[in-house]
N, C-alpha and C positions, 0 to 999 in steps of 0.2 A: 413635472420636471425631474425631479425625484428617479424614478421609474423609469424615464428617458434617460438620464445621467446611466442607471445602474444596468441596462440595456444594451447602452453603447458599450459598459467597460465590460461585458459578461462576452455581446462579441468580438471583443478586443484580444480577451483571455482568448476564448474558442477559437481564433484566427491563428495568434501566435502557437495555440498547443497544436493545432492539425498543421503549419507548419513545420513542425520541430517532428512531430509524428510522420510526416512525408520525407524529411532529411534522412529520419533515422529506418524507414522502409529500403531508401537507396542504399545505404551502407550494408542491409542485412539480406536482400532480396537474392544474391548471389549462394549463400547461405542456404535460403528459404531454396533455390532452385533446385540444390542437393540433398536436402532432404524429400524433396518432392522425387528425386530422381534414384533415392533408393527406397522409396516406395512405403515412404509413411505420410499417414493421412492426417489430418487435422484434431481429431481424437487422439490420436497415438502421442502426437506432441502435444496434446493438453494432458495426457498423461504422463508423461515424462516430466513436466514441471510441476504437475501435483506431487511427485514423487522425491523430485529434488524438493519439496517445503516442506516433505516428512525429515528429509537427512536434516534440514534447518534445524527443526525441531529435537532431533537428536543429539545436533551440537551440542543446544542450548542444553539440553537435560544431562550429556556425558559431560559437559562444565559444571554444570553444577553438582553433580554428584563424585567428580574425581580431582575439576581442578580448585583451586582456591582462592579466598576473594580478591585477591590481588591479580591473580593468574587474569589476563583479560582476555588473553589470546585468543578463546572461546568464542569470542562475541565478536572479533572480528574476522574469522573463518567463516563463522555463520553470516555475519553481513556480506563477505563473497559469493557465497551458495546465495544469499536472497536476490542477488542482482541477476545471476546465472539465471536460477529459476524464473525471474521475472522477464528475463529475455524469451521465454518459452510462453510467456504470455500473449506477445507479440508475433511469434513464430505463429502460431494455430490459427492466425487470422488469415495473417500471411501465403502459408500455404492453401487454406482455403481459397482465397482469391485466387493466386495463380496457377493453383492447379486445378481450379474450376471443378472444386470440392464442396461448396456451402452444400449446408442442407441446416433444417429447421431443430433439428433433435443437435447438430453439432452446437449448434449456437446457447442452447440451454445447455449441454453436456461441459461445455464454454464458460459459463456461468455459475453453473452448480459445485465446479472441480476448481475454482475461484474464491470462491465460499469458502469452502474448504481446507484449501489453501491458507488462505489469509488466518483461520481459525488456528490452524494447525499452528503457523507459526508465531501467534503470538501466543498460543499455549506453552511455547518452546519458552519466551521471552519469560510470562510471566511464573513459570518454574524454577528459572534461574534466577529473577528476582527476589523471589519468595526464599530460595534452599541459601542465598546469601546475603539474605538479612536487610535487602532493597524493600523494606515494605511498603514506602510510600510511593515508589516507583512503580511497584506492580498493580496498585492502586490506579494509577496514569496507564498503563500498558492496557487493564483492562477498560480502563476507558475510553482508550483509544479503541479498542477491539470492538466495543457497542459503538461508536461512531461512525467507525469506518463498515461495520454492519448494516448501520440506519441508513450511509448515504445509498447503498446499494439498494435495501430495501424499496427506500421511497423511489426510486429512480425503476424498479421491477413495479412497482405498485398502481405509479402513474402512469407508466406506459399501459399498466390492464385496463386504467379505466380511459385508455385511447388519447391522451396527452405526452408530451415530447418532455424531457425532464432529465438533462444531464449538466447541467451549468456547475462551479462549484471549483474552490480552490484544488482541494480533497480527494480529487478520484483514486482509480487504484494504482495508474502508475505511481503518481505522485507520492503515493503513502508507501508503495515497493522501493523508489529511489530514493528515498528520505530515511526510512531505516536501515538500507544496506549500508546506503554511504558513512552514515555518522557513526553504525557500527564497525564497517572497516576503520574506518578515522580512529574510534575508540582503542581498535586493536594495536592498529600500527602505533599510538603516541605513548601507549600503556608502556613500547620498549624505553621508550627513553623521556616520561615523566614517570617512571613506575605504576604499576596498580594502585598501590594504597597513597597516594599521591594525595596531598589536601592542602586547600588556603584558605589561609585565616585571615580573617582583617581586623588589626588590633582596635579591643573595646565590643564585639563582638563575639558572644560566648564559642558559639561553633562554627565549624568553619562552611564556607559560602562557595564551594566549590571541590570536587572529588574528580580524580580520571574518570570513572564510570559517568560521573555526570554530560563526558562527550555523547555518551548512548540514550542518557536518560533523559536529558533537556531536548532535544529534538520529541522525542514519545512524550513528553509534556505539551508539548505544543500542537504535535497531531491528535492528540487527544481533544483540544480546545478544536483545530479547525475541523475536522471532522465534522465533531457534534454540530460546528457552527454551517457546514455544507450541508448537512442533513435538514437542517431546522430552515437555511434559506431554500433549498430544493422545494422543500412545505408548500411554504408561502408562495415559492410560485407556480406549485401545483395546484395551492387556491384559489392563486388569483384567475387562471387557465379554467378550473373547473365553474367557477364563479361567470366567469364569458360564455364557458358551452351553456350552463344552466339560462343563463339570459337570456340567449339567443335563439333559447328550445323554446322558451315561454313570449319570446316575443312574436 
């Protein structure tokens, strides 16, 4: 029953995300038909967003080495550039289909420039954490970083050994719009609660809440589900492999 409950809400989720994925194809297709029509390929625009998650990552390091800890500004520029660049995630699929571009080398070239990506910019994250005295923060940032590494992992690992394996609160969009947003959020309210902003609640030594913490309590939390999409991906790459082995011996 179990299994049947957690079954139905998995394709519950996967229904509503490939709707919301098919809404947001029609809105950018038009797009997708001009860069096809000046004559870039699916490649080109998986590089161009690998590229924009270097500039990410440089925000993060020219904030932390020029501006100051209250200065947030940083960190909500960079959440702009991470949504840009995550739209160019989208693109390269994009145009592959309708320019009747796949090929098998774009698809890993797809994936690995991904990787990378994602690495790159929470290098950016956990620099700026560290150079402004976020230590516990960047603590979380890199946890979130082996997280949202595992669920990829396990989801490349299960398909090699010929099982289907992409279920999961966590994937990559979700872990791209969940840090852009909350870091633009962070940027824009640092104008008008300050940076160094803090609340206390009396009786309570320190205080239970910072502006930064608009950036940092979301990367607390993708830190948790992550790890927790990776570990259920697992188990139902067990239970999958656990079936074919049956099935061979039976």
């Amino acid at each position: 029953m179990k299994t049947l409950t957690k079954t139905m809400a998995t394709q519950t989720t996967t229904s509503m995300r490939t709707s919301l994925q098919l809404g947001i194809y029609k809105v950018i297709d038009p797009f997708v038909k001009l860069l096809i029509k000046l004559g870039l390929t699916p490649n080109a625009v998986t590089s161009i967003g690998f590229v924009l998650n270097v500039g990410v990552a440089v925000i993060f390091i020219v904030g932390a080495e020029e501006g100051n800890r209250g200065d947030l500004s940083y960190v909500g520029w960079a959440g702009g550039l991470i949504l840009f660049a995550g739209l160019f995630d989208m693109l390269d699929g994009q145009v592959a289909r309708l320019g009747n571009m796949k090929s098998t080398f774009g698809a890993l070239y797809d994936s690995v420039l991904d990787r990378y990506s994602e690495l790159i910019m929470f290098l950016g994250i956990c620099y700026y954490l560290v150079a402004h005295h976020y230590f516990l923060s960047s603590i979380f940032a890199f946890i979130a970083l082996i997280g949202s590494m595992m669920v990829s992992y396990v989801r490349a690992r299960a398909e090699g050994l010929g099982i289907e394996c992409k279920g999961g609160l966590m994937q990559r969009p979700e872990r791209v719009v969940t840090i852009g947003l909350f870091a633009i959020l962070c940027g824009v309210l640092s104008q008008y609660l300050g940076g160094n902003y803090k609340l206390y609640i009396p009786g309570i030594r320190y205080h239970v809440f910072e502006t930064i913490s608009i950036f940092t309590v979301p990367i607390v939390i993708l830190a948790i589900l992550t790890n927790i999409t990776a570990f259920n991906r697992l188990m139902d790459a067990k239970r999958s492999l656990m079936e074919l082995d049956k099935n061979k011996t039976s």
